[in-house]
C-alpha positions as CSV (number, residue, x, y, z in Angstrom):
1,X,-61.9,200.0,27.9
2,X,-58.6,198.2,29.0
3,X,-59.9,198.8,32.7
4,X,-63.2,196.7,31.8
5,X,-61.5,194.2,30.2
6,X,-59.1,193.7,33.0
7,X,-61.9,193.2,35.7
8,X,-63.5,190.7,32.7
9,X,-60.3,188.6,33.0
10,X,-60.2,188.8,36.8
11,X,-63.7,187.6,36.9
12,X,-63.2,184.3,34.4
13,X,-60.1,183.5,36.4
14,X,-62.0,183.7,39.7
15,X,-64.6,182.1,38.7
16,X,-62.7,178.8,36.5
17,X,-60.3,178.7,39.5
18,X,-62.1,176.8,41.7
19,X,-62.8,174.1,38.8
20,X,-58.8,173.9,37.8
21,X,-58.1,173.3,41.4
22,X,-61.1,170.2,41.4
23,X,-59.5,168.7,38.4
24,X,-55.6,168.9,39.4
25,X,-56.9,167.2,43.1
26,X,-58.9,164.5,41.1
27,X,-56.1,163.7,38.5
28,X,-53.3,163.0,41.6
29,X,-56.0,161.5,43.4
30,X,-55.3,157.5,44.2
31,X,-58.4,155.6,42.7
32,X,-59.6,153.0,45.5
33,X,-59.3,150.0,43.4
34,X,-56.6,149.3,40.6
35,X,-58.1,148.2,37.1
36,X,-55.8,145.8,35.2
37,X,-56.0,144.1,31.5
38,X,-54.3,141.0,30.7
39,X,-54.3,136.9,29.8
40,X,-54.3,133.9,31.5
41,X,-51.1,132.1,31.2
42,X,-49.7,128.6,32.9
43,X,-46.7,126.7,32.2
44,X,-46.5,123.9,29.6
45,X,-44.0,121.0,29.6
46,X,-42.9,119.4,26.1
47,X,-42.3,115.9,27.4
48,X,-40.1,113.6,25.1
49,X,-38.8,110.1,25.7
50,X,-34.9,110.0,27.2
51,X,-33.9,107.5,24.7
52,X,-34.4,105.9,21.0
53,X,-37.3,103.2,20.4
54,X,-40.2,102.8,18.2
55,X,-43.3,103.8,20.3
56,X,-45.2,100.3,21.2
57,X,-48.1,102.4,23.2
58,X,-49.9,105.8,23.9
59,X,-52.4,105.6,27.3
60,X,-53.8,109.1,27.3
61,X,-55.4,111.6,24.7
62,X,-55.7,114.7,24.8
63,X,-57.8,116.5,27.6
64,X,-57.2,114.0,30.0
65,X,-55.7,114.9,33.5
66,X,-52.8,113.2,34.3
67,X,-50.9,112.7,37.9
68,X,-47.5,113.0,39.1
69,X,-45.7,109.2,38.3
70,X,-48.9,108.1,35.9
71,X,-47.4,106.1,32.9
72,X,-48.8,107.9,29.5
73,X,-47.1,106.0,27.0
74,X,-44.6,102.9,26.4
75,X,-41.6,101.5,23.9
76,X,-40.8,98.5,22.5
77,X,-38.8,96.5,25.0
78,X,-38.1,93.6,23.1
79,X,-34.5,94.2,22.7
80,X,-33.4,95.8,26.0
81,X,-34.9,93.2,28.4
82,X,-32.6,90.1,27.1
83,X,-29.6,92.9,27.6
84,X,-30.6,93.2,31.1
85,X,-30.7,89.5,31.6
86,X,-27.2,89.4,30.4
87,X,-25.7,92.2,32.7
88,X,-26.9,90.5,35.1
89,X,-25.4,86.9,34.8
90,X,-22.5,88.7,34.1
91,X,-22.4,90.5,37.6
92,X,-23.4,87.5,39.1
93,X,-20.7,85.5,37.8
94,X,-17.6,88.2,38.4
95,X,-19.3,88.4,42.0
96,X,-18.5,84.7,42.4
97,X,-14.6,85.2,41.0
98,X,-14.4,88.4,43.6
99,X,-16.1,85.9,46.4
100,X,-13.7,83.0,45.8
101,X,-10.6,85.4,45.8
102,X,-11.8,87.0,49.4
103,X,-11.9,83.3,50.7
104,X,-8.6,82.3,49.7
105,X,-7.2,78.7,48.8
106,X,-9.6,75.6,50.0
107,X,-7.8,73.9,53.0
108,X,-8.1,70.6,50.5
109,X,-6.2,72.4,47.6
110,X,-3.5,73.5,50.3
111,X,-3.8,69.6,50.9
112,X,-2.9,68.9,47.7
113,X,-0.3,71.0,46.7
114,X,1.6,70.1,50.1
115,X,0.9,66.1,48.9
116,X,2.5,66.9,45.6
117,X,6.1,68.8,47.1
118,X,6.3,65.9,49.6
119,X,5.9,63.4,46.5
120,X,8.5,65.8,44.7
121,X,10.7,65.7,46.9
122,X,10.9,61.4,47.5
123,X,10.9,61.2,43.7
124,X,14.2,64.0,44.2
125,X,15.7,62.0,46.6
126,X,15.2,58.7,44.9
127,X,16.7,60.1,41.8
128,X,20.1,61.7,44.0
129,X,20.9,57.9,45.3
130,X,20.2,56.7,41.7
131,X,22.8,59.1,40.9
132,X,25.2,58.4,43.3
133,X,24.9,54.5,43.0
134,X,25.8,55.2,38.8
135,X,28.6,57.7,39.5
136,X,30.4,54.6,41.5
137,X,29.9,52.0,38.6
138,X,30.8,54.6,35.9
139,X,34.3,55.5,38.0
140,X,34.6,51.6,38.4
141,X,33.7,51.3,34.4
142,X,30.9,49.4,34.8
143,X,28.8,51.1,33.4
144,X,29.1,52.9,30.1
145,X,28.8,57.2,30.1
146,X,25.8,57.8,28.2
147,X,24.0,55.6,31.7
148,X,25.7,57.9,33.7
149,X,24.5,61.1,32.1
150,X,20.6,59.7,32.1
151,X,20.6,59.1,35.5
152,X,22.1,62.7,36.4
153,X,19.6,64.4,34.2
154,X,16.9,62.5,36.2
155,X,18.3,63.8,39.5
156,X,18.5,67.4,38.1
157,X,14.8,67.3,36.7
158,X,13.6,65.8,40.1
159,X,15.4,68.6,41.9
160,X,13.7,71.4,39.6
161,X,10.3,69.9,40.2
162,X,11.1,70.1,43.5
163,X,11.1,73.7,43.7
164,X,8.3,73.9,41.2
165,X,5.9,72.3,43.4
166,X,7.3,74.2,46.3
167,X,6.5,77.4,45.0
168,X,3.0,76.4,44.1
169,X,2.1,75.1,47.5
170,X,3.7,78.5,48.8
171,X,1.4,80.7,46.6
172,X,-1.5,78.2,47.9
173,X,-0.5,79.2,51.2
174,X,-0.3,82.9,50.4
175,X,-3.9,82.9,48.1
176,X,-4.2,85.8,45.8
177,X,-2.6,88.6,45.2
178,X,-4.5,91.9,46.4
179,X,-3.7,93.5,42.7
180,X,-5.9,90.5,41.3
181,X,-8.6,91.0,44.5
182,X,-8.8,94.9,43.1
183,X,-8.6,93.9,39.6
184,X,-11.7,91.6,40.0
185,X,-13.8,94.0,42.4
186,X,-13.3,96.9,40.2
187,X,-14.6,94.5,37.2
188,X,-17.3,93.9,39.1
189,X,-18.1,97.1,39.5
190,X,-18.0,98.0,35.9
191,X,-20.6,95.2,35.4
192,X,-22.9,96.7,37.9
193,X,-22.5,99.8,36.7
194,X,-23.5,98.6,33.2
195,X,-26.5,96.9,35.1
196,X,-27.7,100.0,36.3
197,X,-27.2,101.5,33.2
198,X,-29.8,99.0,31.2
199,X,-32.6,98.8,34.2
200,X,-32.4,102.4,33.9
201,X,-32.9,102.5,30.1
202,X,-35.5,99.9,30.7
203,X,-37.3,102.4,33.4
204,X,-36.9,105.1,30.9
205,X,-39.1,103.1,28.4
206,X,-41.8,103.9,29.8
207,X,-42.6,107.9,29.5
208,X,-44.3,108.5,33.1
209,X,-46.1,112.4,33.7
210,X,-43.6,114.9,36.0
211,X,-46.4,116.3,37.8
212,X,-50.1,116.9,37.6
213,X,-51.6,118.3,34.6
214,X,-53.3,118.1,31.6
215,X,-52.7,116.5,28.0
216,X,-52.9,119.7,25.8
217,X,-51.6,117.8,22.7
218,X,-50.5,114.2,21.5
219,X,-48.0,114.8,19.2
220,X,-46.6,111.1,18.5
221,X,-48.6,107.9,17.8
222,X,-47.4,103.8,18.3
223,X,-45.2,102.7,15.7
224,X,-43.4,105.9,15.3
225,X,-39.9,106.0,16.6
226,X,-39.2,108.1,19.4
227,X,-35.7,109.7,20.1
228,X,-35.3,112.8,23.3
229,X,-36.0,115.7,20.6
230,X,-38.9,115.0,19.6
231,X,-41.7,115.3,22.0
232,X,-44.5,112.9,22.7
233,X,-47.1,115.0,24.8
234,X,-47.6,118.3,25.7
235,X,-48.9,119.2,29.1
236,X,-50.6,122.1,30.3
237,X,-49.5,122.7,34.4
238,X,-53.1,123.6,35.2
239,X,-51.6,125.0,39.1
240,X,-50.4,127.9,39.5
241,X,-52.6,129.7,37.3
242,X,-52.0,133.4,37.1
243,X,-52.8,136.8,34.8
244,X,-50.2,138.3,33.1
245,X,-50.8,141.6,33.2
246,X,-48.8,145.6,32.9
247,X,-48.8,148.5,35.2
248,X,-47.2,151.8,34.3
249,X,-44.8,154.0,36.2
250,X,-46.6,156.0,38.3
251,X,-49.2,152.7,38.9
252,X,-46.2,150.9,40.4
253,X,-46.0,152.4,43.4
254,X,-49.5,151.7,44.3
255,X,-49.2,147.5,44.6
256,X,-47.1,144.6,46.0
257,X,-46.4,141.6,45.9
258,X,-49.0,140.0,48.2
259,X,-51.4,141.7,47.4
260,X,-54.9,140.4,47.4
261,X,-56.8,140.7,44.0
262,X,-60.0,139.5,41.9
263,X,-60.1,138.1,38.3
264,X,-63.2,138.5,36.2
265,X,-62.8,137.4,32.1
266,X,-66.2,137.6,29.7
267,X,-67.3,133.7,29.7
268,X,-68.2,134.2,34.1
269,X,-69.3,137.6,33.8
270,X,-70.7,137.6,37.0
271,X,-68.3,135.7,38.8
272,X,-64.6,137.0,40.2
273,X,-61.8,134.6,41.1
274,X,-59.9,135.3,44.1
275,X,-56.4,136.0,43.7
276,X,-53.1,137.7,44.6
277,X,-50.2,140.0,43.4
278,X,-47.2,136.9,42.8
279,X,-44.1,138.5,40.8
280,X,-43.7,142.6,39.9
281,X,-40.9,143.2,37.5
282,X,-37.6,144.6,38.2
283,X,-37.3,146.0,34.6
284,X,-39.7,148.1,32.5
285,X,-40.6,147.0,29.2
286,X,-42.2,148.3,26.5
287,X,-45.9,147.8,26.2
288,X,-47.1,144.3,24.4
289,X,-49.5,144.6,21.9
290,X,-52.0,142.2,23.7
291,X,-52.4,144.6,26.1
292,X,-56.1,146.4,25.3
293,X,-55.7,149.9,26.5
294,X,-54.3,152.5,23.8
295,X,-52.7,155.0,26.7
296,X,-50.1,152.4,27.6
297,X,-48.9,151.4,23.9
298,X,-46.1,153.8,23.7
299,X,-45.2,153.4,27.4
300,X,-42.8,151.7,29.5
301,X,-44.5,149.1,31.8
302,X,-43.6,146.7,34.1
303,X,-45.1,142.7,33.7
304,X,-47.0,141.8,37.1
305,X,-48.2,138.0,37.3
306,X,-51.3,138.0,39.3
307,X,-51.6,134.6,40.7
308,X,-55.5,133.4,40.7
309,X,-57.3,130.1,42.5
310,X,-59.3,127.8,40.1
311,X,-60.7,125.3,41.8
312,X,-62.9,124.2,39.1
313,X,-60.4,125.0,36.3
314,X,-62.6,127.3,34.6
315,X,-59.7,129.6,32.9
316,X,-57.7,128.5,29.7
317,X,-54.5,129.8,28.9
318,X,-54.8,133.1,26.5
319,X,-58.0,133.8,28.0
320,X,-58.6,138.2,28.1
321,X,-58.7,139.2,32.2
322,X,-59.7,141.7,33.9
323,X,-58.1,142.3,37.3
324,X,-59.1,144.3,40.5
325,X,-56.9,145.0,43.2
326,X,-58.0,147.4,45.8
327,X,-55.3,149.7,46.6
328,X,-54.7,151.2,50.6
329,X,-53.5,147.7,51.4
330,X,-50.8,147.0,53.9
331,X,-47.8,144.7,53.7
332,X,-48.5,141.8,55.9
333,X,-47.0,138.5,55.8
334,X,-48.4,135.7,53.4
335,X,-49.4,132.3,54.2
336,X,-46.8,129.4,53.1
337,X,-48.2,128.7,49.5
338,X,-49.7,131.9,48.7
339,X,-46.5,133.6,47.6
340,X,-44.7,131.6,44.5
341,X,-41.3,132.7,44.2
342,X,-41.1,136.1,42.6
343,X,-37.9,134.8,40.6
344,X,-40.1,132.1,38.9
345,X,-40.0,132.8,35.1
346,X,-41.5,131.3,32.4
């Protein structure tokens, strides 16, 4: 009995082995094209105004495609443009003071100031023999003392005018000082920087798009007042488009970055988007709950951005994907523009 039940045993084994060993070599067995699940996502910009205004106008809705350096909306600039016309008659006018000091004295002004020593100085020597002439009659008492002491404080005060006027005609001579020079060019300077300051805000008031894309939302409407934290649009980035999308462990080691791929979601059943493996990971996660297969729930993945062409922006963002990559690629070089810059997060 035990003998016929150990030939039983050896028979079942021989015959199941053959199946166990078709099974084990299917399981490791590479599949020839990798089957992905995941959403379309872009980049969005919230784009505010950089300063505090009521809005005077909004020049897009939403929908509409806007270009790098297009004007979408404006403020009120009723206040800020008679502040620029003042900054600016201000620089013009400290420009003039910082012109005059660089020129120096007017040979006519040196004129002048020469003109008025020499005149000093015949008044001083008028008012010395004047002097002389009533210090004889007073010591010949001629004269009475109180005479005497008006005609020397005359020669005194022409003497000190004297060297008044010469020290005028010598700063004449001289011009300015190069403190005052500095002092006036760096006033000058603060009044251009103050310029710049207003045509900037002024440049600011109108709200202008960074780059191409399109107007997802309008969040603020003319009359409201704007300030930098509170946003007026909201843009969609409509290029690069890509699938965000989760491989497992062991699938890891079957792709690249570079790696050329297809993108197929339910509204174009029958139409696949060429594409191409753009970012891997370099940190497992665990799975999202968007992600539609059960096996991979409760396992550690690793995000892979599958970068996809749209020419006739067909995909919206949180649309379901389905991604093939064909595996038994190899590593090749990619044309400049194919490969975004796998450091590039969201």
């Amino acid at each position: 009995m035990i003998r016929r039940s150990l030939i039983i045993g050896t028979l079942v084994l021989i015959l199941i082995a053959p199946s166990i060993y078709w099974w084990r070599a299917q399981r490791n067995r590479t599949p020839r094209v990798l089957t992905l699940y995941g959403n379309v996502d872009l980049r969005e910009v919230n784009l505010p105004f950089n300063g505090s205004e009521r809005i005077a106008s909004v020049l897009v809705q939403e929908g509409d495609e806007v270009h790098r350096g297009q004007v979408l909306a404006c403020l009120d600039t009723s206040r800020l443009i008679p502040e620029v016309a003042q900054a600016k008659a201000q620089v013009a006018s400290q420009r003039a003071v910082v012109d005059k000091m660089h020129s120096g004295n007017r040979p006519e002004e040196i004129a002048e100031a020469r003109a008025n020593l020499v005149d000093a100085e015949a008044d001083a020597v008028k008012a010395r023999r004047d002097y002389e002439r009533v210090k004889l009659l007073v010591a010949q008492q001629v004269i009475s003392r109180q005479a005497f002491d008006t005609t020397k404080a005359a020669s005194e005060e022409a003497d000190a005018k004297v060297e008044h006027t010469r020290q005028a005609y010598e700063l004449e001579m001289k011009g300015p000082r190069q403190e005052d020079i500095a002092q006036a060019e760096a006033q000058l300077q603060a009044n251009q920087a103050q310029l710049a300051l207003l045509r900037q805000q002024l440049a600011d008031a109108q709200l202008v798009a960074p780059l191409d894309a399109v107007v997802r939302s309008r969040l603020m409407e003319p009359g409201e007042m704007a300030s930098p934290q509170k946003p007026v649009f909201a843009l969609a980035v409509t290029n690069p488009k890509w699938v965000r999308t989760y491989v497992s462990e062991p699938e890891l080691g079957w792709i690249f970055p570079g790696m050329s791929a297809s993108v197929a979601v339910d509204s174009f059943p029958n139409k696949r988007l060429a594409g191409w493996i753009g970012f891997i990971s370099p940190a497992a996660e665990f799975t999202p709950k968007s992600v539609e297969t059960e096996e991979l729930r409760t396992s550690l993945v690793y995000e892979v951005r599958v970068f996809v062409k749209d020419p006739a922006d067909e995909l919206r963002l949180g649309m379901p994907a389905t991604v093939y990559v064909p595996l038994g690629q190899t590593r090749r070089a990619q044309p400049v523009g194919q490969m975004p810059i796998q450091g590039m997060q969201r």
